[in-house]
PyMOL CGO cylinders between C-alpha atoms (Angstrom):
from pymol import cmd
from pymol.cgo import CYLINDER

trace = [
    CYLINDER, 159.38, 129.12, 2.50, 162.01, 128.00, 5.07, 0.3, 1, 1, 1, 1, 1, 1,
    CYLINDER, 162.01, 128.00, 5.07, 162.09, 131.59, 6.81, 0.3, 1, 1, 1, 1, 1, 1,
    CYLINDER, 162.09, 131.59, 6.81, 158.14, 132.14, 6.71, 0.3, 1, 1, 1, 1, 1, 1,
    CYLINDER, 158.14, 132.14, 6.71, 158.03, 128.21, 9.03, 0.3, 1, 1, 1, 1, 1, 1,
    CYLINDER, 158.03, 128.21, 9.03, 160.44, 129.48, 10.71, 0.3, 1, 1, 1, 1, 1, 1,
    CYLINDER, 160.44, 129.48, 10.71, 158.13, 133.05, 11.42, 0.3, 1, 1, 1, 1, 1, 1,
    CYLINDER, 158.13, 133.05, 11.42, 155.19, 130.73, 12.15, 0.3, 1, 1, 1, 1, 1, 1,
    CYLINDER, 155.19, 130.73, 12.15, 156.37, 128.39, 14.67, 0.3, 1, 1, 1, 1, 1, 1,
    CYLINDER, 156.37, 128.39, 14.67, 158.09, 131.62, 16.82, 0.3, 1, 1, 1, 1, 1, 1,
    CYLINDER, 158.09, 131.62, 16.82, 154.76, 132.64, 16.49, 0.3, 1, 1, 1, 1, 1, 1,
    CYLINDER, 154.76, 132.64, 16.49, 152.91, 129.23, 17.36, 0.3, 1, 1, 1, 1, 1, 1,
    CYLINDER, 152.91, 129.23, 17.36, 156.08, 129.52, 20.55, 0.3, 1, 1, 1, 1, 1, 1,
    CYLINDER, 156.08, 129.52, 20.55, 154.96, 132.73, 21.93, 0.3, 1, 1, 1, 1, 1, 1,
    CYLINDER, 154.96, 132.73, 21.93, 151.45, 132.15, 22.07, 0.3, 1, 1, 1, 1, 1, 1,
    CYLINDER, 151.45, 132.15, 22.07, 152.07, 128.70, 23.76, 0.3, 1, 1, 1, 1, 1, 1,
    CYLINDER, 152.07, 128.70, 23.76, 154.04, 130.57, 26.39, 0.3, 1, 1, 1, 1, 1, 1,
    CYLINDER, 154.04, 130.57, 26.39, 151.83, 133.35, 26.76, 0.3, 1, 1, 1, 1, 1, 1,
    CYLINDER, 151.83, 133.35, 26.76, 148.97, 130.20, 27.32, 0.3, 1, 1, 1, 1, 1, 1,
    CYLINDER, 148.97, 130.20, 27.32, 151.35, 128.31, 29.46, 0.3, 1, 1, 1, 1, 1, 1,
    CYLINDER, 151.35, 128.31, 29.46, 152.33, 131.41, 32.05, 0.3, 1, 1, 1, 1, 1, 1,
    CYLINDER, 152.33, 131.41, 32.05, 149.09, 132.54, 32.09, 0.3, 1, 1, 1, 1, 1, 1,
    CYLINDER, 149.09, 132.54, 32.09, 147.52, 128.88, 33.19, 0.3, 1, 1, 1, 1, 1, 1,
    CYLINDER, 147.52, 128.88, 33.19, 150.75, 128.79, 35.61, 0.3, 1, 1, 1, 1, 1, 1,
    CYLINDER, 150.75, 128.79, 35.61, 149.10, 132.08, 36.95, 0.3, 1, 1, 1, 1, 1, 1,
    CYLINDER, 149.10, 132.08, 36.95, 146.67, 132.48, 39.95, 0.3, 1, 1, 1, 1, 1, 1,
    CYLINDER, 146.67, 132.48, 39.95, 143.19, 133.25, 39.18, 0.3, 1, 1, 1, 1, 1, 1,
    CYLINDER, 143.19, 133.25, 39.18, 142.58, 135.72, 42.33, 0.3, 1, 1, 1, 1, 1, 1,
    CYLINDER, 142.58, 135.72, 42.33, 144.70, 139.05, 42.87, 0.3, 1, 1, 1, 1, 1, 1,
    CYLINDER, 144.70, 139.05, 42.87, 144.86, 141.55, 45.10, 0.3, 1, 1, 1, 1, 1, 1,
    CYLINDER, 144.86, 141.55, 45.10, 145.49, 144.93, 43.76, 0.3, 1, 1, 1, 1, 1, 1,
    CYLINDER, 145.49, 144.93, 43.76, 145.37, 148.13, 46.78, 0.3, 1, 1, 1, 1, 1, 1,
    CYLINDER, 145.37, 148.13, 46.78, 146.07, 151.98, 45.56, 0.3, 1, 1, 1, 1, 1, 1,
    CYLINDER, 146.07, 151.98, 45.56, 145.80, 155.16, 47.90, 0.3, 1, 1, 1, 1, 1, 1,
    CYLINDER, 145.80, 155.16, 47.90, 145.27, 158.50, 46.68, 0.3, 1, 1, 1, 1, 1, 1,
    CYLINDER, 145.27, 158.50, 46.68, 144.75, 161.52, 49.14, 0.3, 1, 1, 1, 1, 1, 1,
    CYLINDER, 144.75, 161.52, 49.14, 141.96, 163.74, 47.67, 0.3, 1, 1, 1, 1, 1, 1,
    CYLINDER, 141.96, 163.74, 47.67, 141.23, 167.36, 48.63, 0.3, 1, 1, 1, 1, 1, 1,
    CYLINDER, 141.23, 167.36, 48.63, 138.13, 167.47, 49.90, 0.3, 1, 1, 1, 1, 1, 1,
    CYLINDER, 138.13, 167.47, 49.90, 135.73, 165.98, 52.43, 0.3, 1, 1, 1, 1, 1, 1,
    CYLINDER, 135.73, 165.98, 52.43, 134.72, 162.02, 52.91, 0.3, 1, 1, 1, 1, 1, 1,
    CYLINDER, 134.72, 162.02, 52.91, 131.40, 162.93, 52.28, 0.3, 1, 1, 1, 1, 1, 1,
    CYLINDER, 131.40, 162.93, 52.28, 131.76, 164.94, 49.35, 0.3, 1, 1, 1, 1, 1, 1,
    CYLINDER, 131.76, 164.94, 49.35, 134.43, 161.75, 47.82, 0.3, 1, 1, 1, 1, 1, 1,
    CYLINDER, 134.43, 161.75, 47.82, 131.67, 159.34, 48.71, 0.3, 1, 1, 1, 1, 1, 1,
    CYLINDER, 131.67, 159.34, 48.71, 129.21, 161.21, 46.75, 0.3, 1, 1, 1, 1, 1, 1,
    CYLINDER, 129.21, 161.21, 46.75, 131.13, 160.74, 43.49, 0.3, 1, 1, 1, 1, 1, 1,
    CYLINDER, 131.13, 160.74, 43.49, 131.69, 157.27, 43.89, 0.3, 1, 1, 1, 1, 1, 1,
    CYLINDER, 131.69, 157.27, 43.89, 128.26, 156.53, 45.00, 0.3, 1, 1, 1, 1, 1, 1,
    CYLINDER, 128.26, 156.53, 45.00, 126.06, 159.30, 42.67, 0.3, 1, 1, 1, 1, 1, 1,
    CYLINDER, 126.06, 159.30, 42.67, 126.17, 159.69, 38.95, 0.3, 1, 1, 1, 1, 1, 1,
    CYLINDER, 126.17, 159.69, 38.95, 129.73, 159.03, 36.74, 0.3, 1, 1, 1, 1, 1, 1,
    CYLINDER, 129.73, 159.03, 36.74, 129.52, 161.68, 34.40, 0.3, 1, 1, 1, 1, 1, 1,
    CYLINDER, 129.52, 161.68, 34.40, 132.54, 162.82, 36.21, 0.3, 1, 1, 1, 1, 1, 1,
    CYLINDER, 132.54, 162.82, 36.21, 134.19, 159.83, 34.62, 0.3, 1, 1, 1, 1, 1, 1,
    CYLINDER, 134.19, 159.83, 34.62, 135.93, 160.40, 31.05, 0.3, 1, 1, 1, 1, 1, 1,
    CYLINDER, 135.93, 160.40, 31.05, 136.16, 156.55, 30.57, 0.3, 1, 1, 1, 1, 1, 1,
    CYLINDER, 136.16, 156.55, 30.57, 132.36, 155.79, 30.25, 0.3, 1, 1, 1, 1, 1, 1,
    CYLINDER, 132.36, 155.79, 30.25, 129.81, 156.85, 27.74, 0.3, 1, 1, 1, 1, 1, 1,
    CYLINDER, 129.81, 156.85, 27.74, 127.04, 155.88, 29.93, 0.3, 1, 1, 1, 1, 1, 1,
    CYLINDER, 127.04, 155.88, 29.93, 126.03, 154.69, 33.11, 0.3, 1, 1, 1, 1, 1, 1,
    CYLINDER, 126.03, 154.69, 33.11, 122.75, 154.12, 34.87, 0.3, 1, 1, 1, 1, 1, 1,
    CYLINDER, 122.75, 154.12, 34.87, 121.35, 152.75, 38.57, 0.3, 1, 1, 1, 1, 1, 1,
    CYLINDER, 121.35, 152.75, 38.57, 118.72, 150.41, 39.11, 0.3, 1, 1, 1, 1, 1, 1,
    CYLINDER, 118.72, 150.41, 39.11, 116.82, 149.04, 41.94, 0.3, 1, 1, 1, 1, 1, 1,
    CYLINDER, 116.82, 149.04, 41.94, 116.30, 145.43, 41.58, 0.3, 1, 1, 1, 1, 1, 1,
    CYLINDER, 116.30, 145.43, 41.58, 114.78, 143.32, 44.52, 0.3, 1, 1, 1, 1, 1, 1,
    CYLINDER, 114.78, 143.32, 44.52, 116.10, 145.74, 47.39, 0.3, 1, 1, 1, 1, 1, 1,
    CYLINDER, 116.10, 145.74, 47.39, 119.42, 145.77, 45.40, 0.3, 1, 1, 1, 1, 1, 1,
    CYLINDER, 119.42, 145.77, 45.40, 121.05, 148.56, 43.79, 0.3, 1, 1, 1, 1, 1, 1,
    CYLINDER, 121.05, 148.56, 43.79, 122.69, 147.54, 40.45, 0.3, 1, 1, 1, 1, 1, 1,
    CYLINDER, 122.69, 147.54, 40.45, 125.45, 149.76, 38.12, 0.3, 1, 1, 1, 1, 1, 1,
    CYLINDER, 125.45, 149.76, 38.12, 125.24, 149.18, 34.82, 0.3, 1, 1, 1, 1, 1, 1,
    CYLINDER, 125.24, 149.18, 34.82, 128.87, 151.18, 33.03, 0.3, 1, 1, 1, 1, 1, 1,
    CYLINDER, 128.87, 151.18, 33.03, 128.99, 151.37, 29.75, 0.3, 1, 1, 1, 1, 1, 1,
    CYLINDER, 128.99, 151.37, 29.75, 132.88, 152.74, 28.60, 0.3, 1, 1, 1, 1, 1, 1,
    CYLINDER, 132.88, 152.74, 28.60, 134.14, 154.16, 25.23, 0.3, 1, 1, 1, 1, 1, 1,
    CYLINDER, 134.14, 154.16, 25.23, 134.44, 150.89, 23.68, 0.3, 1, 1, 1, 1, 1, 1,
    CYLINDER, 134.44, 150.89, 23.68, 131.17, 149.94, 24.18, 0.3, 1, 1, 1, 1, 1, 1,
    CYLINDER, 131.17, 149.94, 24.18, 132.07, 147.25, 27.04, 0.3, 1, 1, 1, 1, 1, 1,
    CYLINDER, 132.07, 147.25, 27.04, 128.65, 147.40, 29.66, 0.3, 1, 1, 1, 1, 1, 1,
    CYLINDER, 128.65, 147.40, 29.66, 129.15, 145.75, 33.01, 0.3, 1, 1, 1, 1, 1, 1,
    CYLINDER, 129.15, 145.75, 33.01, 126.95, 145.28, 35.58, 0.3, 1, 1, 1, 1, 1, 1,
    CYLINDER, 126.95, 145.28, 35.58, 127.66, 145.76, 39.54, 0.3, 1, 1, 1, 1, 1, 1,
    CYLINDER, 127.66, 145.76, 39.54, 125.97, 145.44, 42.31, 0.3, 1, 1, 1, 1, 1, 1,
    CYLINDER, 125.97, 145.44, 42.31, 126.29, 147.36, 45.63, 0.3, 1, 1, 1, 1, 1, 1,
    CYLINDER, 126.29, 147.36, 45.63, 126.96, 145.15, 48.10, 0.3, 1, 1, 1, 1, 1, 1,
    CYLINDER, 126.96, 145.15, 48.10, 128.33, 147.33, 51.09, 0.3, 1, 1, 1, 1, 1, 1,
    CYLINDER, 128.33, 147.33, 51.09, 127.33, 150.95, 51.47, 0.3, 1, 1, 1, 1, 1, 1,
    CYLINDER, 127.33, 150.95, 51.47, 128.54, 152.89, 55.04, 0.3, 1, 1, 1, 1, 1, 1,
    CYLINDER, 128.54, 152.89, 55.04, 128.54, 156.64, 54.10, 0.3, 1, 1, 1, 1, 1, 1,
    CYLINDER, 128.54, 156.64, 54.10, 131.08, 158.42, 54.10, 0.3, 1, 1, 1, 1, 1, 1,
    CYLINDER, 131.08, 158.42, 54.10, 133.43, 156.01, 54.59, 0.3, 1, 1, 1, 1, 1, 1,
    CYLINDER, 133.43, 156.01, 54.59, 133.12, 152.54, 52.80, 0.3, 1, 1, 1, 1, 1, 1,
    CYLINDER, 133.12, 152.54, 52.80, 131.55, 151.72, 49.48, 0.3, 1, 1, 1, 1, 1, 1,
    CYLINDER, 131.55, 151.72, 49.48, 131.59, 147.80, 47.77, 0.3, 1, 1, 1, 1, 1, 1,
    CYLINDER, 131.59, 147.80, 47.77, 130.50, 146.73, 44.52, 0.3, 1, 1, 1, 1, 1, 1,
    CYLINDER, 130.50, 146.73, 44.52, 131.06, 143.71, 43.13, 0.3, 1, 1, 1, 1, 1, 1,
    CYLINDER, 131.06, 143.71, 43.13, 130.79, 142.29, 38.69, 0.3, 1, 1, 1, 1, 1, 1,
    CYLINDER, 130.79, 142.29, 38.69, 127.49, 141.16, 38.72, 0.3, 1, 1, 1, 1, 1, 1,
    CYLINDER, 127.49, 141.16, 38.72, 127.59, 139.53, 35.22, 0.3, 1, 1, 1, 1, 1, 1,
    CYLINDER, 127.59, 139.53, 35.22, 129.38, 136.18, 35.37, 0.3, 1, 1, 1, 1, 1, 1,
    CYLINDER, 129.38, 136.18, 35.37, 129.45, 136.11, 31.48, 0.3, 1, 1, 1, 1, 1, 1,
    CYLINDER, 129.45, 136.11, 31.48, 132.77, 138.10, 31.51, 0.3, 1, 1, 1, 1, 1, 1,
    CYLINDER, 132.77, 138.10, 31.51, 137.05, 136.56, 31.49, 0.3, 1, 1, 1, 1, 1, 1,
    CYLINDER, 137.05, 136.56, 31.49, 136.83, 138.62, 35.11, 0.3, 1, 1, 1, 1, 1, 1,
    CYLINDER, 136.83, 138.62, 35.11, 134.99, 139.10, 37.85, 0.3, 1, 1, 1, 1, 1, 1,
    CYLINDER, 134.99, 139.10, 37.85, 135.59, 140.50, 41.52, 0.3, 1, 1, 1, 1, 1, 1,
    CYLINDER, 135.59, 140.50, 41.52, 135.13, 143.13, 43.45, 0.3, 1, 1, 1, 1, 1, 1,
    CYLINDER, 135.13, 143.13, 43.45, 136.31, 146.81, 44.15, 0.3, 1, 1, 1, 1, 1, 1,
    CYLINDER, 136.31, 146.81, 44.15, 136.04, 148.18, 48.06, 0.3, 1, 1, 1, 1, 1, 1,
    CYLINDER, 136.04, 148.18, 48.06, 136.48, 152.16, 48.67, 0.3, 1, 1, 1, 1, 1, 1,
    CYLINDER, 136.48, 152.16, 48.67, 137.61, 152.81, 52.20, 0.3, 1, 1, 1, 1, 1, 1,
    CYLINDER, 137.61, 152.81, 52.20, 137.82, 156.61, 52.51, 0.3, 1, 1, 1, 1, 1, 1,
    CYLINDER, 137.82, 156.61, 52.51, 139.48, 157.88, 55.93, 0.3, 1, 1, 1, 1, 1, 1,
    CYLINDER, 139.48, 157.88, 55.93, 139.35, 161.34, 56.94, 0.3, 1, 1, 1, 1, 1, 1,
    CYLINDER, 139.35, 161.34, 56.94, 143.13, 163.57, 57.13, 0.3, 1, 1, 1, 1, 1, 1,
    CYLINDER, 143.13, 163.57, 57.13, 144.11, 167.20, 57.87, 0.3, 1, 1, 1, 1, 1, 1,
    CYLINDER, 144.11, 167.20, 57.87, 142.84, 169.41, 54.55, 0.3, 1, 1, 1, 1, 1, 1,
    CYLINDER, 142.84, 169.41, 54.55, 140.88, 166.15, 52.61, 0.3, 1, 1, 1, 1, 1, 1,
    CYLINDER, 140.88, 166.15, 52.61, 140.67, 162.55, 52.77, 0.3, 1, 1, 1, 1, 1, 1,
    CYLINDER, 140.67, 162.55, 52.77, 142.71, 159.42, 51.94, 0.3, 1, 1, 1, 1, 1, 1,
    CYLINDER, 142.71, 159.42, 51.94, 140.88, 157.24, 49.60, 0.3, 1, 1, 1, 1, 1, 1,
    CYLINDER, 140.88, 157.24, 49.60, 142.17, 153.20, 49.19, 0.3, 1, 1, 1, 1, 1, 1,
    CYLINDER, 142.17, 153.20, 49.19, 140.63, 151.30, 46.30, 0.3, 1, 1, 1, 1, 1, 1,
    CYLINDER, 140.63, 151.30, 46.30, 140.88, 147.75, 46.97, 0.3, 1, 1, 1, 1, 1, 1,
    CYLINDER, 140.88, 147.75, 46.97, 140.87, 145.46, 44.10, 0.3, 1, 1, 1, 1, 1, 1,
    CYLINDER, 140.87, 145.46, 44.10, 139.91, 141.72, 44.96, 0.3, 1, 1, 1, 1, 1, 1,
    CYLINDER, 139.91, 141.72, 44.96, 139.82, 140.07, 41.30, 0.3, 1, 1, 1, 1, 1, 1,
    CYLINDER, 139.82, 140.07, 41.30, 139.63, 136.99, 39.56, 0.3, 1, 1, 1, 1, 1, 1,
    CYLINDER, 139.63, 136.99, 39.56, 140.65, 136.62, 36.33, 0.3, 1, 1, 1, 1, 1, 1,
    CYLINDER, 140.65, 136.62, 36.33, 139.82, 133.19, 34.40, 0.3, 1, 1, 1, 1, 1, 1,
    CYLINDER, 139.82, 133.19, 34.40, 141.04, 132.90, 30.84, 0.3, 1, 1, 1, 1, 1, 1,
    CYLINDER, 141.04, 132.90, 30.84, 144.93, 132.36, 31.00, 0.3, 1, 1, 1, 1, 1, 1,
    CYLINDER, 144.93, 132.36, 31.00, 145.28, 134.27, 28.50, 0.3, 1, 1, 1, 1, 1, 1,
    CYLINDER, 145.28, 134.27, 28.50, 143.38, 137.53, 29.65, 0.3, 1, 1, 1, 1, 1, 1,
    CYLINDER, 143.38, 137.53, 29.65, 145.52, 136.50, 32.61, 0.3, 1, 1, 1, 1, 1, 1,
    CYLINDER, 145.52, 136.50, 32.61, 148.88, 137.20, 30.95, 0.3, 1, 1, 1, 1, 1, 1,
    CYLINDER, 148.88, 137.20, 30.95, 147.91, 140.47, 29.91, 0.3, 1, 1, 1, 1, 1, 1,
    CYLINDER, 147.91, 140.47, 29.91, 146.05, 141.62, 32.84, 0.3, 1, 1, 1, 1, 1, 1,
    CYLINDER, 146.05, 141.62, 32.84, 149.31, 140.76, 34.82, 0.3, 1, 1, 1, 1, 1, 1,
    CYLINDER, 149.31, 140.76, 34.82, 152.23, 141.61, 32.18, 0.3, 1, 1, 1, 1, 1, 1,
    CYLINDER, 152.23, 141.61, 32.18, 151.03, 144.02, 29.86, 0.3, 1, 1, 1, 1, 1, 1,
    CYLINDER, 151.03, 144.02, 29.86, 148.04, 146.21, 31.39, 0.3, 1, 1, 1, 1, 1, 1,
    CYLINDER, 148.04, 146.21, 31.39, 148.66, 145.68, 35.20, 0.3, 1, 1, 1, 1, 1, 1,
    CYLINDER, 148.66, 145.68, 35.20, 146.51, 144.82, 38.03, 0.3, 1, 1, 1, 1, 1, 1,
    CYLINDER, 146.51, 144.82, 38.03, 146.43, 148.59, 39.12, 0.3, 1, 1, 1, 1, 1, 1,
    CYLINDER, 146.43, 148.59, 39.12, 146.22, 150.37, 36.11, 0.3, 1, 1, 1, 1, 1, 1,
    CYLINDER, 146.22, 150.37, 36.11, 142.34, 150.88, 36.24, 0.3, 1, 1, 1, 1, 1, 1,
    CYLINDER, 142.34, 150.88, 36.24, 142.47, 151.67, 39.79, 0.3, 1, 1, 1, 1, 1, 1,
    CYLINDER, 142.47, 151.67, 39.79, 144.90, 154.15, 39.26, 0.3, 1, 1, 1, 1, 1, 1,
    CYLINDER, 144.90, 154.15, 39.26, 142.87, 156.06, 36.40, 0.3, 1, 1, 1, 1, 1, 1,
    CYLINDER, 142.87, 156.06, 36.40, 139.69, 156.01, 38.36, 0.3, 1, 1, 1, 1, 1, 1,
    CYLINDER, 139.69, 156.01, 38.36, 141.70, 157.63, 41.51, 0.3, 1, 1, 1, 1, 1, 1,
    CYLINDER, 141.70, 157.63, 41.51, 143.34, 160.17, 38.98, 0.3, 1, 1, 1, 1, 1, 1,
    CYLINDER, 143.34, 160.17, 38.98, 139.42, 161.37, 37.59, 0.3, 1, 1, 1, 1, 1, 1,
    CYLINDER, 139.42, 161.37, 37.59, 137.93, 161.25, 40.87, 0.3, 1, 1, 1, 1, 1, 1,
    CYLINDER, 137.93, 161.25, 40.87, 140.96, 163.14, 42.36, 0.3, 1, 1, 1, 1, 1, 1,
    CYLINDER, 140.96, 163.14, 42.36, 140.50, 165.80, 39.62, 0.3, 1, 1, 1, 1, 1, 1,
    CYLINDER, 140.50, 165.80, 39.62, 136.42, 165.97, 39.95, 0.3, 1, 1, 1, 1, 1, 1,
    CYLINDER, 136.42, 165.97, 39.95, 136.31, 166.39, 43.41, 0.3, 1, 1, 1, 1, 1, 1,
    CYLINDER, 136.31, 166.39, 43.41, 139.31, 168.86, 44.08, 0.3, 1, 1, 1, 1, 1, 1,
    CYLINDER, 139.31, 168.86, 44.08, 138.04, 170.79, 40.77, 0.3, 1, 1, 1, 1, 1, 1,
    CYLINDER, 138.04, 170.79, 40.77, 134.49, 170.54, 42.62, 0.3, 1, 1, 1, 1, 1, 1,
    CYLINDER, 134.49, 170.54, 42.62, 132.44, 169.34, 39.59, 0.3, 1, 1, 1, 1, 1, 1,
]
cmd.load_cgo(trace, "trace")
């Protein structure tokens, strides 16, 4: 009985630290990754800005038009949907969407900035988040990483567009 308290109030510790670190935490981050991608600017912004099936981290995704705004609705393996909405769009060189559903522990936005260079492009994914639970907060900045996502999406859209899907 003594060693199974003893279990349970580590336990009961950790979690209180993980609540206290992640309160002690700032809510906003800035996360920035560059990737250099062989091919052009335009042909870059067309996969960010067209249809993800080039993505393997989404089952579904689908564009809407919704009072002269264009909203992304992603859908990944899990079954996780999130909204965006376009908020900046100069092809072929800047793209902005921001989480349009407020319902989620995150929110933010993600800017493209894609700069021509000798034999493709250079392609910086700027991450401007806020994450609210303290929790969520812990683990987005100890255990997954603020650039982890933004590093996955660079890797796929570095293979789809030099493999010219």
């Amino acid at each position: 009985m003594k060693i199974l308290l003893i279990v349970a109030g580590v336990v009961a510790a950790l979690i209180l630290m993980v609540v206290v670190i992640g309160a002690a935490l700032p809510k906003h981050h800035t996360a920035t990754r560059t990737a250099f991608i062989r091919a052009t600017p335009e042909a870059v912004f067309r996969f960010i800005s067209g249809p993800q099936d080039w993505r393997t981290d989404l089952a579904k995704t689908s564009a809407q038009e919704e009072n002269g705004r264009t909203l992304i609705r992603e859908t990944d393996k899990r079954g996780q949907t999130i909204t965006y909405e376009v908020v900046d769009s100069r092809p072929p060189t800047l793209l902005k969407r921001t989480i349009r559903d407020k319902s989620l522990p995150f929110g933010g936005s993600w800017t493209w900035e894609i700069q021509p260079q000798q034999g493709g492009c250079s392609v910086t994914i700027i991450e401007d988040g806020e994450v609210f639970n303290p929790v969520f907060r812990f683990v987005s900045r100890f255990v997954i990483g603020h650039t982890r996502t933004i590093d996955s999406y660079l890797a796929m859209l570095s293979s789809a567009a030099e493999g010219g899907k």
